[in-house]
SEKOL-564476 format. One record per residue: residue in three letters; x, y, z of N, C-alpha, C in turn. Coordinates in steps of 0.2 Angstrom, whole numbers, plus 2048, in hexadecimal, padded with zeros to 3 digits. Layout:
rec rest: ala | n_c1: X | n_c2: Y | n_c3: Z | ca_c1: X | ca_c2: Y | ca_c3: Z | c_c1: X | c_c2: Y | c_c3: Z;
...
This chain:
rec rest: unk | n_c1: 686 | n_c2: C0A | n_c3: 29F | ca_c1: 681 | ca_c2: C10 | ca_c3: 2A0 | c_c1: 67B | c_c2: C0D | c_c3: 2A3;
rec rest: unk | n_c1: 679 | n_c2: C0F | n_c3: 2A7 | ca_c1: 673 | ca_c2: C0E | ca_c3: 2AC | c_c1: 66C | c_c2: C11 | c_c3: 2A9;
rec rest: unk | n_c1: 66F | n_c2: C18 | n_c3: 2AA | ca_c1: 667 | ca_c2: C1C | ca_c3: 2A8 | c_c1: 66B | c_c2: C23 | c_c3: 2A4;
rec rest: unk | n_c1: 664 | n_c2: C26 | n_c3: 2A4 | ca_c1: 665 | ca_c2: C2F | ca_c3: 2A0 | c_c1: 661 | c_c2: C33 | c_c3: 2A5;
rec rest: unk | n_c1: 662 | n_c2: C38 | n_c3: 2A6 | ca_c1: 65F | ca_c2: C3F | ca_c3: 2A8 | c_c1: 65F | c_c2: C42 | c_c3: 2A3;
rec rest: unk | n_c1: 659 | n_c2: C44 | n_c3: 2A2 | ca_c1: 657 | ca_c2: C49 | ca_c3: 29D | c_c1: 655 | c_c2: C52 | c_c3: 29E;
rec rest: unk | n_c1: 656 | n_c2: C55 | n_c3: 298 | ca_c1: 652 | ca_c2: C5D | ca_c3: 29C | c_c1: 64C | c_c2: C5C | c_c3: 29E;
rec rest: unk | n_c1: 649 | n_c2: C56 | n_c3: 29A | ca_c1: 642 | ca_c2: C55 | ca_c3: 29B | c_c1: 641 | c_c2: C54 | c_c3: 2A3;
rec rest: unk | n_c1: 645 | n_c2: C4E | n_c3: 2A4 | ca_c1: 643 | ca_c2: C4B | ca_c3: 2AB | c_c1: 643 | c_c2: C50 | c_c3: 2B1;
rec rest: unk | n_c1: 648 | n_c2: C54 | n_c3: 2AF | ca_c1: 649 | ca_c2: C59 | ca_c3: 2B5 | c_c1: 643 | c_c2: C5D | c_c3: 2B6;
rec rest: unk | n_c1: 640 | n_c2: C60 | n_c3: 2AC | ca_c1: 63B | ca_c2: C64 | ca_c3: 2AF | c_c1: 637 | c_c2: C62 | c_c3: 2B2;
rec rest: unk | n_c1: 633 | n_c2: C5A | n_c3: 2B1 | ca_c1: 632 | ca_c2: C59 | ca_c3: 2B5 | c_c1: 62E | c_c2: C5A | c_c3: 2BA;
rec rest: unk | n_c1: 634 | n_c2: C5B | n_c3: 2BF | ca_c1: 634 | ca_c2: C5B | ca_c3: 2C8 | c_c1: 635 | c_c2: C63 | c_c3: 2C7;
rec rest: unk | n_c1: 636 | n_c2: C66 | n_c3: 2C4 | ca_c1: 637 | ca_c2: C6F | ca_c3: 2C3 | c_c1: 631 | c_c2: C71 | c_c3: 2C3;
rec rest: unk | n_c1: 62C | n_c2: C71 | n_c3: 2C4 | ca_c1: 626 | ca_c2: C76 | ca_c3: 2C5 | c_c1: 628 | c_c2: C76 | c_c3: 2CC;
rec rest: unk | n_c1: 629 | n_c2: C71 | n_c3: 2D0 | ca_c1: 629 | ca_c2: C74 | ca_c3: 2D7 | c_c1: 62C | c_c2: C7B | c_c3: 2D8;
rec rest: unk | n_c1: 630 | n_c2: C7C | n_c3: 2D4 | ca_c1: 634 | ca_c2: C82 | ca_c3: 2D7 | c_c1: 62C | c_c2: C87 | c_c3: 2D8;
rec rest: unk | n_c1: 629 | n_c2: C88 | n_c3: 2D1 | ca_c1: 622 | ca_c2: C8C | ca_c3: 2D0 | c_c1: 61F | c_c2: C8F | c_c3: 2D6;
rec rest: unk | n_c1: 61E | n_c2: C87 | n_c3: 2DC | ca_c1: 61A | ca_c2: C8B | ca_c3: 2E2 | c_c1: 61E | c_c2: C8A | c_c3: 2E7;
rec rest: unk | n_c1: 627 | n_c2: C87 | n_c3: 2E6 | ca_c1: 629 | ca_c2: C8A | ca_c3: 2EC | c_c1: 62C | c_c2: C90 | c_c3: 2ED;
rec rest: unk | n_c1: 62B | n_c2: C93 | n_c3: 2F4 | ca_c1: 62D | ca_c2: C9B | ca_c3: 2F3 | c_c1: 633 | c_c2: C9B | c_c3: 2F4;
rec rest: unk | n_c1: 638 | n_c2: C94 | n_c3: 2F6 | ca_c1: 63F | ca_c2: C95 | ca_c3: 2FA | c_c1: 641 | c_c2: C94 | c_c3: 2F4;
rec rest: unk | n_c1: 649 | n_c2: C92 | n_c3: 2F6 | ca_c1: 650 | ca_c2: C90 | ca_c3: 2F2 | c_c1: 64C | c_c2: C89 | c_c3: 2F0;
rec rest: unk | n_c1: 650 | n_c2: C86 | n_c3: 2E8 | ca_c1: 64E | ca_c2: C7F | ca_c3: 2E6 | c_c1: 651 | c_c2: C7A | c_c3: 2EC;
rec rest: unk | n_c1: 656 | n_c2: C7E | n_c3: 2EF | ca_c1: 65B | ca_c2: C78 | ca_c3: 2F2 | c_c1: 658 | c_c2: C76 | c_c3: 2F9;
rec rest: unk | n_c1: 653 | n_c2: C7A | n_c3: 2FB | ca_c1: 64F | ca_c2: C79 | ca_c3: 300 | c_c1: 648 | c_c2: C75 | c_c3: 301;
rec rest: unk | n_c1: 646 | n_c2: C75 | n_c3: 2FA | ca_c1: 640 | ca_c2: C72 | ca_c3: 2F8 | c_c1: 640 | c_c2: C67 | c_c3: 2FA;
rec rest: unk | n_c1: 63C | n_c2: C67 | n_c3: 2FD | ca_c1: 63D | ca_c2: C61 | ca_c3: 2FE | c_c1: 63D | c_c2: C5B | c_c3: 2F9;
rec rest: unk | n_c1: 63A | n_c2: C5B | n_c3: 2F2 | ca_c1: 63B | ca_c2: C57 | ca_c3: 2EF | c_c1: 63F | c_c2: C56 | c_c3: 2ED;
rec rest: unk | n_c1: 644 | n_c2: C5B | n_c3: 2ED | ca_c1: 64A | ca_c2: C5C | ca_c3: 2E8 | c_c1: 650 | c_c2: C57 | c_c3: 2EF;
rec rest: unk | n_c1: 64E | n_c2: C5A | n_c3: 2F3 | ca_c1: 653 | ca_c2: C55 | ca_c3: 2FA | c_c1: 650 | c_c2: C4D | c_c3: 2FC;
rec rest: unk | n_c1: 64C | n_c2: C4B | n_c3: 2F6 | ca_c1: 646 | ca_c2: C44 | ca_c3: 2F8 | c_c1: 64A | c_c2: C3F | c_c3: 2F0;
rec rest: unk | n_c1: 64D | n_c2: C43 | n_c3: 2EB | ca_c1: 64B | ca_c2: C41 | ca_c3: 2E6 | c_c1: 653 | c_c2: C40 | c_c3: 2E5;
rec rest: unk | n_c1: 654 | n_c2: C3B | n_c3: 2E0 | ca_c1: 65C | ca_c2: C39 | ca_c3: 2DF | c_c1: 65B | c_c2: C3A | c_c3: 2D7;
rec rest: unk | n_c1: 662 | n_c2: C39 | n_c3: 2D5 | ca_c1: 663 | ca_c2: C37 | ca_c3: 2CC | c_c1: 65F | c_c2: C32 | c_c3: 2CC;
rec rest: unk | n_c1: 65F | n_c2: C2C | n_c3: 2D0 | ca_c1: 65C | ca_c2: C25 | ca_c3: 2CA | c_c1: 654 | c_c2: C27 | c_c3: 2CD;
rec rest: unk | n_c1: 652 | n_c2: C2B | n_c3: 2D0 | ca_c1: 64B | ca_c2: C2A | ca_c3: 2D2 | c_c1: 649 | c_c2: C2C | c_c3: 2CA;
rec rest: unk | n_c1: 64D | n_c2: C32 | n_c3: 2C7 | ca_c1: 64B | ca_c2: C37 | ca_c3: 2C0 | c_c1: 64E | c_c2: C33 | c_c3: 2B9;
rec rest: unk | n_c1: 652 | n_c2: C30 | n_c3: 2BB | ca_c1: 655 | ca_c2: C2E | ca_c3: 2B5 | c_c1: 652 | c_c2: C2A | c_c3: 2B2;
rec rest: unk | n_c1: 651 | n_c2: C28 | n_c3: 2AB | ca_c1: 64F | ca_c2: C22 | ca_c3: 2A7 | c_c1: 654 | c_c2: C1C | c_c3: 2A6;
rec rest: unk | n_c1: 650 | n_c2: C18 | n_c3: 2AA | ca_c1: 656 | ca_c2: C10 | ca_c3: 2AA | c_c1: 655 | c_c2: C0E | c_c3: 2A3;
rec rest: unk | n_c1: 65B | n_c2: C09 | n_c3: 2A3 | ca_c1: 65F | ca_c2: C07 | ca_c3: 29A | c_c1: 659 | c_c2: C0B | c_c3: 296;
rec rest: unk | n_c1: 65C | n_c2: C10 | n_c3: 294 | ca_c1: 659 | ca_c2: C16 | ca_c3: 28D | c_c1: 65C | c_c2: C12 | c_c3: 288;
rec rest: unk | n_c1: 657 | n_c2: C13 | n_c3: 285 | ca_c1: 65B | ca_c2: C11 | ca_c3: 27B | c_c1: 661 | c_c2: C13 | c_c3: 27A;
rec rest: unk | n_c1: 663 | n_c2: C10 | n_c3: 277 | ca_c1: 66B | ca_c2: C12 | ca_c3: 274 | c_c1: 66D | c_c2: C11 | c_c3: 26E;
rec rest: unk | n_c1: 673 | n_c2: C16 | n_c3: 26A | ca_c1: 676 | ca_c2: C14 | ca_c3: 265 | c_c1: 67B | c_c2: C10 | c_c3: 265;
rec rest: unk | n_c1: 67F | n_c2: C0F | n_c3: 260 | ca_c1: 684 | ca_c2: C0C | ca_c3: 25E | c_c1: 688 | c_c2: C10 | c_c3: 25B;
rec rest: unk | n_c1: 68F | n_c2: C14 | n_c3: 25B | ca_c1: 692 | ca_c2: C15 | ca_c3: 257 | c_c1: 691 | c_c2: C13 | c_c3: 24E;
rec rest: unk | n_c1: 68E | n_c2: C0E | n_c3: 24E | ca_c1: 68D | ca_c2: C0C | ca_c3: 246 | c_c1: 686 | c_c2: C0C | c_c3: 246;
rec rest: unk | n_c1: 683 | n_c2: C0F | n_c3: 249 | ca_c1: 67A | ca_c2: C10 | ca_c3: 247 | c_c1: 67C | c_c2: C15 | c_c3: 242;
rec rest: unk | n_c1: 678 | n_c2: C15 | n_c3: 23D | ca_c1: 676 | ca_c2: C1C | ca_c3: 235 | c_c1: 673 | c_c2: C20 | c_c3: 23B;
rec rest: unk | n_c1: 673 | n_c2: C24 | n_c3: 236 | ca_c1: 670 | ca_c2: C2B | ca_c3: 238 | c_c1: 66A | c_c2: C2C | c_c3: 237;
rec rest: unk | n_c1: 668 | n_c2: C29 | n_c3: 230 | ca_c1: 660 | ca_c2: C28 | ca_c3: 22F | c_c1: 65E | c_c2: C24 | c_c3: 235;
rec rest: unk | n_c1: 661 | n_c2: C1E | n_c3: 237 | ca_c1: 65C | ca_c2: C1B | ca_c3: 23D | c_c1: 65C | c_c2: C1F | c_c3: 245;
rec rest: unk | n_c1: 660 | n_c2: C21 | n_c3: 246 | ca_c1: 660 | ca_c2: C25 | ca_c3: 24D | c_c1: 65D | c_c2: C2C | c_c3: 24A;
rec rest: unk | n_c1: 65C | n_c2: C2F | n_c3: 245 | ca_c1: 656 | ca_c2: C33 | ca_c3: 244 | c_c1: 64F | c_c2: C32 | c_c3: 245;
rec rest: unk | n_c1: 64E | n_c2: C2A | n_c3: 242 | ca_c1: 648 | ca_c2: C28 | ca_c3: 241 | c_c1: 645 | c_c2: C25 | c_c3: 248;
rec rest: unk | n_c1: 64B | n_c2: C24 | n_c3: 24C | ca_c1: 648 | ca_c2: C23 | ca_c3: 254 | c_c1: 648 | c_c2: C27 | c_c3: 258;
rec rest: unk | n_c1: 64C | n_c2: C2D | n_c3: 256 | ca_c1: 64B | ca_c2: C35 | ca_c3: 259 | c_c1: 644 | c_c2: C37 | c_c3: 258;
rec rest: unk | n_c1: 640 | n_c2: C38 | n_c3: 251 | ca_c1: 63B | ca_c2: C39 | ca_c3: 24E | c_c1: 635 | c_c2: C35 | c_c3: 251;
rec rest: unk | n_c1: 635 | n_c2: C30 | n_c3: 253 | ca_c1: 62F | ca_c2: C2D | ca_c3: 255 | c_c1: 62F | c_c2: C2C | c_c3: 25E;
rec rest: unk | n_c1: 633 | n_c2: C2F | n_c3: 260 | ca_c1: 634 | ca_c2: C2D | ca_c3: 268 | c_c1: 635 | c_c2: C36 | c_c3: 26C;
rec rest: unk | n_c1: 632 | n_c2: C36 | n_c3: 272 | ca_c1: 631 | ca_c2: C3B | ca_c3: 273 | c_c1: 639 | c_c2: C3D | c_c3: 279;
rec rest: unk | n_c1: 63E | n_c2: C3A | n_c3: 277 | ca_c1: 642 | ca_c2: C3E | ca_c3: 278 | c_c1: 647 | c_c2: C40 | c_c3: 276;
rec rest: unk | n_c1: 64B | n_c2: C44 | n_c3: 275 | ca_c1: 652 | ca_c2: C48 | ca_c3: 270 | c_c1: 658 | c_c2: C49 | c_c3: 26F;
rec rest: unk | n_c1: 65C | n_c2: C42 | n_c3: 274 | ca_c1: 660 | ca_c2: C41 | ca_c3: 273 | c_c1: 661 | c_c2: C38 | c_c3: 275;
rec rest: unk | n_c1: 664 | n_c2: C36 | n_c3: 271 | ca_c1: 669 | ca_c2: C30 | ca_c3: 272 | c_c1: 670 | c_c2: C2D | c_c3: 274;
rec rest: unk | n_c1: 671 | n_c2: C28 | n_c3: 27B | ca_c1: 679 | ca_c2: C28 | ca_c3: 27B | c_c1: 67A | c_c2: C26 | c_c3: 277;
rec rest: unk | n_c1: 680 | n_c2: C24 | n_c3: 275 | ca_c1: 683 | ca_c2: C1F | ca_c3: 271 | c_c1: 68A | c_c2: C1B | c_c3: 274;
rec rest: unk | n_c1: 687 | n_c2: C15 | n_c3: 273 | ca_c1: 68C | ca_c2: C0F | ca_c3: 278 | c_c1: 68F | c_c2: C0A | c_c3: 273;
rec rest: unk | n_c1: 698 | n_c2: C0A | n_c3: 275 | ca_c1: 69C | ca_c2: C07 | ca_c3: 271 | c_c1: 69E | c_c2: C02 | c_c3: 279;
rec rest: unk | n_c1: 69B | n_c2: BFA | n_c3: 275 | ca_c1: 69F | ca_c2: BF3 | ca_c3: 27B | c_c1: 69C | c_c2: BF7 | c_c3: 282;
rec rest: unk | n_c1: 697 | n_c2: BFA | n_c3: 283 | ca_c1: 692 | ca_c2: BFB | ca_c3: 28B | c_c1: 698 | c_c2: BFF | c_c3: 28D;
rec rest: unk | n_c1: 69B | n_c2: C05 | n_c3: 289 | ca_c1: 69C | ca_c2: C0A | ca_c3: 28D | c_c1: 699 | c_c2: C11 | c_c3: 288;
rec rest: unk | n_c1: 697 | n_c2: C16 | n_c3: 28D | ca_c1: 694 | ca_c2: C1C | ca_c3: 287 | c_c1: 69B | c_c2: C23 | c_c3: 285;
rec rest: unk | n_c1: 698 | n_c2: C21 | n_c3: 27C | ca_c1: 69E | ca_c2: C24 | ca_c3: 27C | c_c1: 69B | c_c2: C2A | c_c3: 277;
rec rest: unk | n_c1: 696 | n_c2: C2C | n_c3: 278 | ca_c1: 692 | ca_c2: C34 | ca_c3: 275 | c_c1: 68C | c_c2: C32 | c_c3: 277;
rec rest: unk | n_c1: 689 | n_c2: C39 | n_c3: 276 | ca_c1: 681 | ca_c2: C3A | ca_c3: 274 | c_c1: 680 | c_c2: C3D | c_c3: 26E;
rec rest: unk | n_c1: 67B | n_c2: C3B | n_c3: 26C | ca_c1: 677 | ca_c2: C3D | ca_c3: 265 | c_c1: 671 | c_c2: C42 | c_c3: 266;
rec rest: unk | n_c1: 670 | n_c2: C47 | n_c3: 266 | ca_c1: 668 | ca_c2: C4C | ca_c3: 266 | c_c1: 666 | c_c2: C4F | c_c3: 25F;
rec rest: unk | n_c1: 662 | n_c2: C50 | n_c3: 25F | ca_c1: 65D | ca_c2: C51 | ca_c3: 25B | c_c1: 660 | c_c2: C56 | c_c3: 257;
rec rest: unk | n_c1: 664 | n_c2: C5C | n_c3: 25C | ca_c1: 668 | ca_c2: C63 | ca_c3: 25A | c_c1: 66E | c_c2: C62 | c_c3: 254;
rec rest: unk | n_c1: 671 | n_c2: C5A | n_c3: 257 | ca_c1: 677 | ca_c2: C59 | ca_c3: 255 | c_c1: 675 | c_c2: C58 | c_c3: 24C;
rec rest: unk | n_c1: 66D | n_c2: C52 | n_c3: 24D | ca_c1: 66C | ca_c2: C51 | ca_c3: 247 | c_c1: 668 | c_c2: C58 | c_c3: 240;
rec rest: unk | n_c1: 667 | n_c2: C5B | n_c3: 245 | ca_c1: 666 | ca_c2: C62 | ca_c3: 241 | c_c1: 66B | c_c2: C66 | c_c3: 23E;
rec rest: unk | n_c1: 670 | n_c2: C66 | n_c3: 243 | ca_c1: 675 | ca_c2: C69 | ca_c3: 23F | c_c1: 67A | c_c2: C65 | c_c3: 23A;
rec rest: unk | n_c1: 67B | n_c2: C5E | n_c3: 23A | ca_c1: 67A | ca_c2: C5A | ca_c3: 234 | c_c1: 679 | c_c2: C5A | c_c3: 230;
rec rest: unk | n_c1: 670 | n_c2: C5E | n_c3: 231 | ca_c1: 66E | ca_c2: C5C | ca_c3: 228 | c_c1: 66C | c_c2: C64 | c_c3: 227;
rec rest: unk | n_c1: 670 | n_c2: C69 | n_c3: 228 | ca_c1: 672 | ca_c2: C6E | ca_c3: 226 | c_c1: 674 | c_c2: C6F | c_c3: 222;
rec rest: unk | n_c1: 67B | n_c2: C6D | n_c3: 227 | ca_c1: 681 | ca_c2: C6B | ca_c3: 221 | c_c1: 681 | c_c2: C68 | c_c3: 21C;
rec rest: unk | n_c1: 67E | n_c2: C64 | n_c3: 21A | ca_c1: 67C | ca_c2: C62 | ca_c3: 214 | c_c1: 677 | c_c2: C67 | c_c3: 20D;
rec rest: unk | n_c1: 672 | n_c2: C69 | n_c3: 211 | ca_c1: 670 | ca_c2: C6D | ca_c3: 20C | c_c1: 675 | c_c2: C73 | c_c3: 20A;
């Protein structure tokens, strides 16, 4: 795994749409800009065998909401904020 694109990263470059009057597809930054110009190069990652309390606790002090999770340098899920929400639903 290289990087992540996020909703964040998209919005972003999305206000452009705001003052263009045409199609997004016609907007020049959107034809200037690639994945890796947007992406977050090596983002944090889990492990299969991280807690839950700790991938909370890194969710909770970092500003963004979800995490892959990498088994031997290949990504084998992601973790979000939603995921652990509905977790600790379940519980109560």
């Amino acid at each position: 795994m290289i990087g992540l694109v996020s909703l964040s990263d998209l919005q972003r470059v999305s206000f452009i749409d705001a003052y263009s009057k045409e199609g997004t597809e016609d907007t020049p930054v959107y034809n200037m800009l690639s994945i890796r110009d947007l992406m977050i190069k090596n983002p944090l990652t889990a492990s299969p065998k991280t807690t839950i309390l700790e991938v909370s606790k890194l969710l909770a002090s970092k500003e963004f909401h979800s995490l892959p999770v990498v088994d031997d340098g290949k990504l084998v899920g992601i973790i979000t904020t939603t995921d652990l929400l509905h977790y600790f639903i379940e519980l109560c």
